[in-house]
Backbone bond lengths (Angstrom), bond angles and torsions (degrees), N, CA, C in turn:
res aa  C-N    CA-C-N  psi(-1)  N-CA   C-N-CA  omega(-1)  CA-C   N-CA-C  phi
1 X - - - 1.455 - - 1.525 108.87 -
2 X 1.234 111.12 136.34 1.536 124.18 -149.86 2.273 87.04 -70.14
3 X 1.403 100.25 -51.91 1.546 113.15 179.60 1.239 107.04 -29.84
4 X 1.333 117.73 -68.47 1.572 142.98 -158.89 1.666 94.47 -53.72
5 X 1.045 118.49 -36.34 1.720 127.84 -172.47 1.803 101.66 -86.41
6 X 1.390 121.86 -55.32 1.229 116.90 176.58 1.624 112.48 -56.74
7 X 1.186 121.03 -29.83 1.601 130.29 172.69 1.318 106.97 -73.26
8 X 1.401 135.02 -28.33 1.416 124.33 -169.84 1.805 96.37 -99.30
9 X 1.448 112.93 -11.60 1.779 104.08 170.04 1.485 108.41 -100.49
10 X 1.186 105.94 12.60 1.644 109.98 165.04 1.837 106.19 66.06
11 X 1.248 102.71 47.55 1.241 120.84 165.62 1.843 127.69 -114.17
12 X 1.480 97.32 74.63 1.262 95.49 -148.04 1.452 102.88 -72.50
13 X 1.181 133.50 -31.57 1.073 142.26 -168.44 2.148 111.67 -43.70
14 X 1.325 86.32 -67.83 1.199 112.30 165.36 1.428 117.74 -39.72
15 X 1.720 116.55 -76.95 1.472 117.37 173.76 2.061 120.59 -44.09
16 X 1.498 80.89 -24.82 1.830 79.23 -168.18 2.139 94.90 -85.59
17 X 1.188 133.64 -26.89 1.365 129.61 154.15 1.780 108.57 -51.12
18 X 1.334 99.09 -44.59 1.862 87.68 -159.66 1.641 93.89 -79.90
19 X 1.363 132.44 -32.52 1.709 131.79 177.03 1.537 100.60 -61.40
20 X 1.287 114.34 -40.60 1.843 88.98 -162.31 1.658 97.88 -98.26
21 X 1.858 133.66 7.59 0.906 98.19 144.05 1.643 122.62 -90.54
22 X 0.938 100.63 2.72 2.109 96.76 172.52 1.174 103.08 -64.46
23 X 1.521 128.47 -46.73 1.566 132.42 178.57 1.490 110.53 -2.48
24 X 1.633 106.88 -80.46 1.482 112.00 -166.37 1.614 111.26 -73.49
25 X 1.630 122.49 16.40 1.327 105.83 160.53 1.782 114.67 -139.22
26 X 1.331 99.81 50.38 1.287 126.35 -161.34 1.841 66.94 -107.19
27 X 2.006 90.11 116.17 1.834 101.17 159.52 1.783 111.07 -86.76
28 X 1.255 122.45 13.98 1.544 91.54 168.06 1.418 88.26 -164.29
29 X 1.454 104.26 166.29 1.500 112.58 176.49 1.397 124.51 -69.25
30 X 1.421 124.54 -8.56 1.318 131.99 168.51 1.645 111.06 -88.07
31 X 0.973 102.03 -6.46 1.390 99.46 163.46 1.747 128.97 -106.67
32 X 1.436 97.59 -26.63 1.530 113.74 157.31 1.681 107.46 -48.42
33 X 1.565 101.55 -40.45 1.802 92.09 -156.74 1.437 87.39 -99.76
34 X 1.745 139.69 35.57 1.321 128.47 -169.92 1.902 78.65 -117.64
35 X 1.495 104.61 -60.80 1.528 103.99 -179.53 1.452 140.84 -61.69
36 X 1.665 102.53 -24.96 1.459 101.07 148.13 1.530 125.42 -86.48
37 X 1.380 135.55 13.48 0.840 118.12 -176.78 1.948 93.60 -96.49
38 X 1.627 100.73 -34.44 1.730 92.75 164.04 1.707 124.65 -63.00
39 X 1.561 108.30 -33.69 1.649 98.93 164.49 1.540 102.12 -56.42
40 X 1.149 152.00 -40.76 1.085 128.06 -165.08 1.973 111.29 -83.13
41 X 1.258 97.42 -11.58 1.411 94.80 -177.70 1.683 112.34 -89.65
42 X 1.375 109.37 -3.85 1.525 129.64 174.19 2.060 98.86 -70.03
43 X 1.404 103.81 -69.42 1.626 116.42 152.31 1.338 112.77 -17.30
44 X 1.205 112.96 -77.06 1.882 120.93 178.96 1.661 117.78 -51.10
45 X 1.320 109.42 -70.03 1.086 110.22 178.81 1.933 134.07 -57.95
46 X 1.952 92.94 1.78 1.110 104.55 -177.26 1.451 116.18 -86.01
47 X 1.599 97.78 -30.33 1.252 120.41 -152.95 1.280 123.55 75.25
48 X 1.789 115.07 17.60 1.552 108.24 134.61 0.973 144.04 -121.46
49 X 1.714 90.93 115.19 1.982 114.75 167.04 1.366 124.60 -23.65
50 X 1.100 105.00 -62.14 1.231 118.34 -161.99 1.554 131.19 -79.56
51 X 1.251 110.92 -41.54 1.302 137.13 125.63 1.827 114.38 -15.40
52 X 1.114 118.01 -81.09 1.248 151.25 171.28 1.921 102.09 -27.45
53 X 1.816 89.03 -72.59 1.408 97.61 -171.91 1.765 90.75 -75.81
54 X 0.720 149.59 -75.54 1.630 123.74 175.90 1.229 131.38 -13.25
55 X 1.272 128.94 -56.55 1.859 132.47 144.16 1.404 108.81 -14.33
56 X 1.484 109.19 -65.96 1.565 96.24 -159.69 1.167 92.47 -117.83
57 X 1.388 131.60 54.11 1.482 140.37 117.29 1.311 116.60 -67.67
58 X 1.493 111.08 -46.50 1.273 120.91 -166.27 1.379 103.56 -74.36
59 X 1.627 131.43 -29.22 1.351 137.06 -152.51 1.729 83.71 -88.21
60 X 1.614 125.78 -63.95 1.657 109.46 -171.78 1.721 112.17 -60.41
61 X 0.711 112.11 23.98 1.848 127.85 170.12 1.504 98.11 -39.38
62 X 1.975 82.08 -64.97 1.433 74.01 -160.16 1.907 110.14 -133.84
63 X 1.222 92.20 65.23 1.233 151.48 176.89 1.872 114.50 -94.71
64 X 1.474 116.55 127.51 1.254 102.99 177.18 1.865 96.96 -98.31
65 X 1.366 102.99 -169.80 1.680 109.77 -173.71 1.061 130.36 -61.77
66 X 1.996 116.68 -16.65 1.468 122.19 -145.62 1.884 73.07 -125.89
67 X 1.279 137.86 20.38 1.329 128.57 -179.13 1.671 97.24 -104.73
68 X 1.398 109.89 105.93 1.623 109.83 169.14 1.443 115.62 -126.01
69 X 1.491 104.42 54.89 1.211 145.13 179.91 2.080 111.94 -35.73
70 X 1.917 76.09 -40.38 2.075 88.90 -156.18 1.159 85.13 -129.92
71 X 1.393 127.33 36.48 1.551 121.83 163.17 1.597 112.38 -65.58
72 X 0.995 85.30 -32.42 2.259 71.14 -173.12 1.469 105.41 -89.94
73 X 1.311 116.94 -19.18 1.741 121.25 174.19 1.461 104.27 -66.97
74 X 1.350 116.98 -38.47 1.315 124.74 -172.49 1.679 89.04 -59.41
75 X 1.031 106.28 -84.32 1.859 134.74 -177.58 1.364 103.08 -4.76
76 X 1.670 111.81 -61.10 0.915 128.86 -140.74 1.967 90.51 -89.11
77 X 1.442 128.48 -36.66 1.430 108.43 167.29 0.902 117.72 -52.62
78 X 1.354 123.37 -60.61 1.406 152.18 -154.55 2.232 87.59 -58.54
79 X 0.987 117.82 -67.70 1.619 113.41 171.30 1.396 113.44 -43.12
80 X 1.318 125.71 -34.78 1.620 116.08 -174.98 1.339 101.38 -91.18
81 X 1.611 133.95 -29.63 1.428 116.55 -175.96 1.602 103.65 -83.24
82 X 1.204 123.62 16.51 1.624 125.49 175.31 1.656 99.31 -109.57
83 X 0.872 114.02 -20.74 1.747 115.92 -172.55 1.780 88.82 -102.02
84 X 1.358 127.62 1.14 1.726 96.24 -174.14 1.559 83.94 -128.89
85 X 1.534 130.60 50.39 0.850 133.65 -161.80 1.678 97.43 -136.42
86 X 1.263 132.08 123.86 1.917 139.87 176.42 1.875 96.32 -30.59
87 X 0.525 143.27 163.82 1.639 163.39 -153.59 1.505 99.40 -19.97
88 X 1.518 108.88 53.67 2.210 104.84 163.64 1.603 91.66 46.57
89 X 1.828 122.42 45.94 1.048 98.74 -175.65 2.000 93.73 -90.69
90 X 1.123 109.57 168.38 1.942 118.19 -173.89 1.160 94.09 -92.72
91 X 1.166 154.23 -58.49 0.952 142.89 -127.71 1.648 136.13 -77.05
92 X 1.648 102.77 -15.23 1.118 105.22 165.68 1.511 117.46 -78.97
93 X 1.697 123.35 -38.80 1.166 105.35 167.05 1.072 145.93 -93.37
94 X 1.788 104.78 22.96 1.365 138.55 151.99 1.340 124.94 -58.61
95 X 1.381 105.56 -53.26 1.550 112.40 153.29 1.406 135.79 -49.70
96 X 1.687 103.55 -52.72 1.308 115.05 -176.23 1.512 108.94 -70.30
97 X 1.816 129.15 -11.04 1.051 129.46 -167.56 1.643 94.68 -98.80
98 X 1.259 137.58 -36.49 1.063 142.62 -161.84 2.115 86.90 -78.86
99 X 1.121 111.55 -76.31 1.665 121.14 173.91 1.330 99.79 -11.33
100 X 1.563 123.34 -77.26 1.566 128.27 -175.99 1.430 95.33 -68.19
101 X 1.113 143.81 -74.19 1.324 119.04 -147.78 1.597 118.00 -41.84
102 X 1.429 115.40 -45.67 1.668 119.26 166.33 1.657 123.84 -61.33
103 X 1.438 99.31 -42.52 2.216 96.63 155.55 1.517 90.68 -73.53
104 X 0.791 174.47 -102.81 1.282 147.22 -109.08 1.565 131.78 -82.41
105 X 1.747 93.09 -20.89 1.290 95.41 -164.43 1.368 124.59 79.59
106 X 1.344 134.99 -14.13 1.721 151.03 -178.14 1.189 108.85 -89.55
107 X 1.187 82.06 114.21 2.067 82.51 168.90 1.530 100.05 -93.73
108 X 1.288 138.59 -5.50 1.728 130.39 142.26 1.556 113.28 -24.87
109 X 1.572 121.25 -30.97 1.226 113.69 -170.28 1.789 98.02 -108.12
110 X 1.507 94.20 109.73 1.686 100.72 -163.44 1.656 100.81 -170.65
């Protein structure tokens, strides 16, 4: 897959266009949740959080309450925008976790 190659030359931009058009010909749902979990690693490896945690805001949409599907994807922005922050300070993605958790409805974003 042409993506899988633009993601391994650290072209995220690119891989995250060529993953979400595979989306609509992804034959099963384990493979739906294999390619967005690389769109979201396009997000990560960009260094955008926020971005990122917006994706899979949008993905528990439609998602019921007990689905914590993208808990560690969540986790795992939410840890790098606290580490790219002047003294490991929390508080911005304290905010930004509190912000999404109420658009989202997820208390994953915490």
């Amino acid at each position: 897959m042409a993506a899988n190659a633009e993601l391994r030359a650290r072209n995220y931009d690119e891989a995250r266009k060529l993953y979400q058009r595979a989306l609509p010909n992804a034959p099963d749902e384990a493979s739906l949740e294999e390619i967005r979990g690389l769109i979201t690693a396009t997000y990560y490896g960009q260094g955008l959080h926020r971005e990122g945690l917006d994706f899979i805001c949008n993905l528990y949409r439609k998602r019921g309450p007990g689905d914590f599907r993208y808990l560690f994807a969540v986790q795992a922005h939410l840890r790098a925008l606290r580490k790219k922050s002047p003294n490991d300070d929390p508080s911005e993605a304290e905010s930004l976790a509190a912000e999404l958790r109420d658009k989202c409805g997820r208390p994953d974003f915490s």
